[in-house]
N, C-alpha and C positions, 0 to 999 in steps of 0.2 A: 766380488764373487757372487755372481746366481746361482741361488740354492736350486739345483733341479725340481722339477712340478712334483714327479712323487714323491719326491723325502720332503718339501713342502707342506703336501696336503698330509703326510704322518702327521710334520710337526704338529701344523693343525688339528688334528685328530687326535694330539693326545690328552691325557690328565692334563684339566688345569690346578694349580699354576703349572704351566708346561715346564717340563726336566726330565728330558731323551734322548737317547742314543738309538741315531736310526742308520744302518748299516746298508750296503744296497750289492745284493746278488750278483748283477751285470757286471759291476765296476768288479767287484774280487775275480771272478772271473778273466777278464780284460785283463788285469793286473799278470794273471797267472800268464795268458795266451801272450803278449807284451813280452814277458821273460824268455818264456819258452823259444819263440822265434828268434830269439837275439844269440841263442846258447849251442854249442854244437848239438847236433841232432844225436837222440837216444839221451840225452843229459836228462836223470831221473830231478823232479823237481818236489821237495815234500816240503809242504809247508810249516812253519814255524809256530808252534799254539801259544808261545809264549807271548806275541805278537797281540794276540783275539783271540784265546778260549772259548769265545760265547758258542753256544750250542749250534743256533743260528747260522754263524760264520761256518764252522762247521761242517753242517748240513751243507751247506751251498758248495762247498769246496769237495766233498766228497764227490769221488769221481771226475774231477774236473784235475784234482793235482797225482801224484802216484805215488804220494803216502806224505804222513807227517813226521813232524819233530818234535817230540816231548821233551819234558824234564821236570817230568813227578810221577808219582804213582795216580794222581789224580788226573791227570792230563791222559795218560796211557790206558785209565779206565773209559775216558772218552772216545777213544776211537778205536774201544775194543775190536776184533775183525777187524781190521784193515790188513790190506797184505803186506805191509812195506812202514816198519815204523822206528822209526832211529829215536834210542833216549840216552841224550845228555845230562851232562850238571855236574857241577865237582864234589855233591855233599848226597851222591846216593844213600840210602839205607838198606839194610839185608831185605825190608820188606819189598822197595824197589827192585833190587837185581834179581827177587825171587821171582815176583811178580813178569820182571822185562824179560828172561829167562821161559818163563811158563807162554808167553805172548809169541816169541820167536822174535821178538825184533831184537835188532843190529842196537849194541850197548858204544855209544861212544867212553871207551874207556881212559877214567883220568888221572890216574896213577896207580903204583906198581899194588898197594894195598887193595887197591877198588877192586884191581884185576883180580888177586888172589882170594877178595872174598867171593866177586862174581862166580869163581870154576865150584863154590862150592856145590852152588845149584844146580849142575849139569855142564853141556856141551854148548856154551853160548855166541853166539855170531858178536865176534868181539872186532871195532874198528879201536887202533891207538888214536886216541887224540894227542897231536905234539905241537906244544909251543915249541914252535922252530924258529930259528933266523932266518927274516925272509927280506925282501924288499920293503922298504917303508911303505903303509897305507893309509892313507889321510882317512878319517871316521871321528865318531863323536865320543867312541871307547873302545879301544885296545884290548885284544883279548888275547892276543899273541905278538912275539917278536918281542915283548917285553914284560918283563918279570910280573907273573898275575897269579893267583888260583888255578888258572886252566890247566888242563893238559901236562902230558910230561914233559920233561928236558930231553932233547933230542941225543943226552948221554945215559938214557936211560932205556934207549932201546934192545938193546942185548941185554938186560932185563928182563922185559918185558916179552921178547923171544922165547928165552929161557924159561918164562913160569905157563904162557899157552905161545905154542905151535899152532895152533888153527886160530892163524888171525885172517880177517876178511879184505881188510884195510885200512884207511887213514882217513882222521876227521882234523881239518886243519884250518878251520872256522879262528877269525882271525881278526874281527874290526866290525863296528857296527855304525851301520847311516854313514857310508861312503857315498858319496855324489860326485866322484873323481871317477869315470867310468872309465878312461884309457885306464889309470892305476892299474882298475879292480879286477882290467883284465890279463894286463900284464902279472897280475897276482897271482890269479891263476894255472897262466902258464908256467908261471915260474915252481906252482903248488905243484903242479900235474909232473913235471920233469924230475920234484924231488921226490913224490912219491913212485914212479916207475921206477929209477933208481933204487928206491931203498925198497920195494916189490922185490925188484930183481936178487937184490943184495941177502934178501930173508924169504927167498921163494914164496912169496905169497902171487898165487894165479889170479890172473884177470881180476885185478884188485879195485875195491870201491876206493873214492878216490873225492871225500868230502869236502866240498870249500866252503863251507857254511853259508851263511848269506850275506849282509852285511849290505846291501844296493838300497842307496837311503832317496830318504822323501826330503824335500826340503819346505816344513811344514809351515812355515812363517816368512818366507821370501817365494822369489821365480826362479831360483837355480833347479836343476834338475837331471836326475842320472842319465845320462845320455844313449840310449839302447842302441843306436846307430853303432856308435865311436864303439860301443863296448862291444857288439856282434862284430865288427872289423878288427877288431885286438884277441879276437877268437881266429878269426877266420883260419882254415886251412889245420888247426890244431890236432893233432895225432897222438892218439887215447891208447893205442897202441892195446886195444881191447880190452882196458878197463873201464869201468862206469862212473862218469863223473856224477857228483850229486851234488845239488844245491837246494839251500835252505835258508827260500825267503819267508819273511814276516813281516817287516814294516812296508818290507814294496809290494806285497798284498791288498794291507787289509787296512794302512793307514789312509788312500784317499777314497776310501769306501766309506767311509764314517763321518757322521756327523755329530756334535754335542750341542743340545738347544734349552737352551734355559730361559726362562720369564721375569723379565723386570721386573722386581718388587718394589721398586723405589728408587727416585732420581734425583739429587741433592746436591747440594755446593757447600764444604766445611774450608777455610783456612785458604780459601780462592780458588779450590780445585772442584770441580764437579765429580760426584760418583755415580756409577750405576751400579746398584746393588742387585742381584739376582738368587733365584731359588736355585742354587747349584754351589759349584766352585771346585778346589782344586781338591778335594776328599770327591768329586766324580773324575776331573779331569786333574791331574797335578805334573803335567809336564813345565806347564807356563812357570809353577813357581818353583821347580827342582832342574829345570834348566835358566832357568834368570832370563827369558824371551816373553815380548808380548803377543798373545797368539789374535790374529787377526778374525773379525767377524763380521758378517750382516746383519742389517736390524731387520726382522721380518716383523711389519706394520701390525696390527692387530686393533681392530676398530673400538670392536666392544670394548664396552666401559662401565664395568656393573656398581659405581657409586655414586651417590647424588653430588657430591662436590667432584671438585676440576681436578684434571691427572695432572701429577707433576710431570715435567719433561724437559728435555733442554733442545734449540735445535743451533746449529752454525757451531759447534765447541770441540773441547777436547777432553775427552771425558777417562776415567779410571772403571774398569769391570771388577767391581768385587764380590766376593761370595756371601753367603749365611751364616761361614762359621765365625765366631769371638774371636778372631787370628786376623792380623794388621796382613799378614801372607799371604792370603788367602783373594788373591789377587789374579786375576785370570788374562789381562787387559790393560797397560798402562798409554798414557798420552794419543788416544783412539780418536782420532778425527770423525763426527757426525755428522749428516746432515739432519737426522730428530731422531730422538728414541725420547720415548715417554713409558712409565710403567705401562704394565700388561702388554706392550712387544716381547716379542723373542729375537733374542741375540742368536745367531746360530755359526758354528766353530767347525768351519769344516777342518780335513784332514787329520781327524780324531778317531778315526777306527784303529789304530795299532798305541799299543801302551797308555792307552788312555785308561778307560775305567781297571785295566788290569794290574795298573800301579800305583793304584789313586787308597788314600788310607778311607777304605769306604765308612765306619762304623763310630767317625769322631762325630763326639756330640751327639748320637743317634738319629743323624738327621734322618728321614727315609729316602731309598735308593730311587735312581731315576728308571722310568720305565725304559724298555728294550723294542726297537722295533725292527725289522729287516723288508724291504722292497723289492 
């Protein structure tokens, strides 16, 4: 993997011992324009902040997508003003639907309680979320088609009729990090046909028509979501004047990202070789919450600020471990090298989406790693 020249010369450029996350403008973009093209035309596309909160990301994507997707009240204070802001999550609070309410955005609602305490606040653009029966969707987690948190039981829609009449639509968000793209778009079809249907059925007009997102990265191999195959499993699709929406995150914002950390130390206990680095999975915690070794580059680094010899290894197979007191805390196993010696930087691409955002930041108090965007 070549690390591009400008996220490069950041890594360079940052605090030593270097530990950064450098995100890059163009690519989020690209990512967004990539989708866009592949989806029927008019498909509203709002981005996912659960994905990359950073400010940052953010900023860049403003204007660039046609609103976002929250699910907190913290996230919804981020993109205050925005015209177009859909908020999720099964465990709202009164302060949340006060707040989502006061905003004007579209409440994905997730059950009959959420709904009744939402009308207390007014007159709110409510979509149903329904765990419905659908066609099986390959992903790395299930959010519907089988029994979860999310959303209602689709026998719970006359219900749900019954406590608000002014509903806007359906959130039917459903699978995450799919790379099965004929699936994902037969999924949709098959979403789009039951929600016209159940439109027709509960008179809601020219209804939104939510698929969530779910169009994965394949962060550790070369599989990858196939926009071709997926824009042909669209093709010809008739919306029948409702708005479809979709709500990506990780096919944003995760190969926009990079995470680079500085060898502290290069050693061999019990015949294995370590690289120990100022980082680890309290910045990045996919590698050790999904049991995958996440692939890096060594980026060389000359200087050498001590009067004795760097440790290093070259021709091996080496383990990436982190700072903290935790055997876990493992970012990197059985890594093929050609050298790395302390004061290199290992750098991890495809760490922009659920990276620092799921990462347990504040064990051990290590300090956080700098932020940079390109």
């Amino acid at each position: 993997m070549v690390v591009p020249p400008d996220v490069a010369a950041a890594i360079i450029a940052a605090d030593r011992p270097v530990c950064v996350y450098v995100y890059d403008r163009a690519t989020l973009r690209a990512n967004v324009d990539a989708l866009r093209a592949a989806l029927p035309p008019g498909t509203k596309v709002a981005y996912a902040m659960k994905a990359n909160g950073d400010d940052r990301v953010i900023d860049a994507l403003r204007g660039h997508v046609d609103g976002f997707e929250v699910a907190s009240g913290g996230e919804l204070a981020a993109v205050a003003g925005e015209p177009f802001v859909l908020f999720s999550g099964p465990a709202k609070t009164d302060a949340d639907l006060r707040a989502a309410v006061a905003a004007g955005a579209v409440v994905n609602v997730e059950s009959l309680h959420e709904l009744r305490r939402l009308l207390v606040y007014g007159q709110p653009k409510v979509c149903l979320r329904v765990n419905r029966t659908h066609p099986a969707l390959p992903g790395t987690h299930a959010m519907a088609g089988v029994p979860t948190a999310f959303g209602l039981d689709e026998s719970a829609l006359p219900a749900a009729f019954g406590i608000a009449g002014d509903v806007v639509g359906f959130h039917l968000h459903a699978v995450s990090n799919n790379l099965d793209a004929a699936a994902h778009a037969a999924f949709i079809r098959d979403a789009v046909a039951w929600a016209l249907d159940a439109a027709a059925r509960w008179d809601v007009p020219a209804p939104i028509i939510n698929v969530g997102g779910g169009f994965g990265v394949d962060i550790a191999g070369d599989g990858r979501f196939d926009l071709d195959v997926f824009a042909a499993g669209l093709r010809d699709l008739d919306l029948a004047g409702a708005t479809l929406v979709v709500e990506p995150g990780r096919f944003v914002a995760a190969t926009a990202g990079w995470y680079a950390t500085e060898v502290i130390d290069v050693k061999r206990t019990h015949g294995r070789w370590f690289v120990v680095v100022r980082g680890g999975t309290h910045h990045f915690r996919l590698p050790a919450s999904w049991g995958y070794s996440h692939p890096f580059t060594v980026l060389p680094v000359d200087a050498w600020p001590y009067p004795f010899d760097r440790p290093g290894v070259t021709g091996a197979t080496v383990d990436v471990a982190g700072e903290q007191c935790n055997p876990r805390d493992v970012l990197a196993r059985d890594a093929a090298v050609a050298s790395v010696r302390a004061g290199d930087v290992l750098v991890f691409a495809n760490t922009g989406a659920y990276g620092w955002e799921v990462a347990h930041h504040d064990f051990l108090r290590h300090t956080h790693p700098q932020f940079m965007i390109v």
